[in-house]
C-alpha positions in Angstrom: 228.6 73.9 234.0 227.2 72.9 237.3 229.2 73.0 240.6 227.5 70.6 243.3 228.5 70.6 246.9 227.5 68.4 248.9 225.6 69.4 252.1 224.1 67.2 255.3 221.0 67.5 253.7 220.9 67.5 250.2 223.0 69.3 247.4 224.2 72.6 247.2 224.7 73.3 243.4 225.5 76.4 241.4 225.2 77.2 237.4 228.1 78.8 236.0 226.4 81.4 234.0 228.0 84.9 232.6 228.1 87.9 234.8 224.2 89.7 234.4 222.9 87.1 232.4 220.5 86.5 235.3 217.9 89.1 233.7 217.9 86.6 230.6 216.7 83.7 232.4 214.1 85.2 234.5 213.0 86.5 231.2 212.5 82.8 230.1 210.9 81.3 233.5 212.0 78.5 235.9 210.4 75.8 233.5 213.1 76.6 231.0 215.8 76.9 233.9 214.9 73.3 235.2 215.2 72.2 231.5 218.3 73.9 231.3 219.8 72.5 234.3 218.7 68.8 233.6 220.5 68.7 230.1 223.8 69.5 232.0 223.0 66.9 234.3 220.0 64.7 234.4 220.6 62.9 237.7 219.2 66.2 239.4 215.9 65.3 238.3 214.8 63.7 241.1 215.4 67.2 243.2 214.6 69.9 240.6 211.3 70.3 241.9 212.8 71.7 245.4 213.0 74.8 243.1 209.4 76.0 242.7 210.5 79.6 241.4 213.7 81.5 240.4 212.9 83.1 243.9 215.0 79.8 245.1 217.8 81.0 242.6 220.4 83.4 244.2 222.7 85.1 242.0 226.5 85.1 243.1 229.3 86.8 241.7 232.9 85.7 242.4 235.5 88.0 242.2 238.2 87.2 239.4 240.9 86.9 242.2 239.4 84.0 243.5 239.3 82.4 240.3 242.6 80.2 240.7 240.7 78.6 244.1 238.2 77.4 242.0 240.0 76.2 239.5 241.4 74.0 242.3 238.8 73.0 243.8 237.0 72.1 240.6 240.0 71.0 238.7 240.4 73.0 235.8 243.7 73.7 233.9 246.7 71.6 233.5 246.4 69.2 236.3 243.0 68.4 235.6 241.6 65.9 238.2 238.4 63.9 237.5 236.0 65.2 240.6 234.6 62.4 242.7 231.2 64.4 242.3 231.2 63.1 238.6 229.9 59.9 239.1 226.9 61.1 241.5 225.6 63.0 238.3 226.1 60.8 235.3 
C-alpha cells in the first residue's frame, strides 16, 4: 500500500511495509524500490525520479496505538470510505 499526502509542493507519500523490512530493500537497490512502487501505483511515474537513492527513503514506525487514526484517515474497516486521493493515482 501507498499513503499519499498531499503537500504545497508535490506529494508526500509513504509505503506500508512490515516493521524492519527496511534492511531487505536496501539489500535489493532503489531501482527495484521505484519498480516496486510504480506497480502499486503507476501515476507516480512521472516523480519517481525525485528519488535518486534510498538515502531519500526515511523509515517511520507508527506505534500500534495510533493505528485506529489511521484507519480513519485512510478508511479502513467497516465504514470504508473511497479516498479522494484514489482517482489522482489510477
Amino acid at each position: 500500500m501507498v499513503v499519499a499526502t498531499p503537500r504545497s509542493d508535490g506529494w508526500q507519500c509513504a509505503r506500508i511495509i512490515e516493521k524492519r523490512s527496511f534492511p531487505e530493500i536496501e539489500a535489493h537497490g532503489i531501482v527495484a524500490f521505484h519498480h516496486e512502487i510504480l506497480a502499486l501505483v503507476p501515476g507516480l511515474a512521472a516523480g519517481i525520479a525525485a528519488m535518486a537513492s534510498l538515502d531519500d527513503v526515511k523509515p517511520l514506525s507508527i506505534a500500534r496505538d495510533r493505528f485506529p487514526l489511521l484507519r480513519r484517515i485512510l478508511g479502513f474497516g467497516r465504514q470504508t470510505v473511497q479516498s479522494p486521493l484514489a482517482k489522482e493515482f489510477s
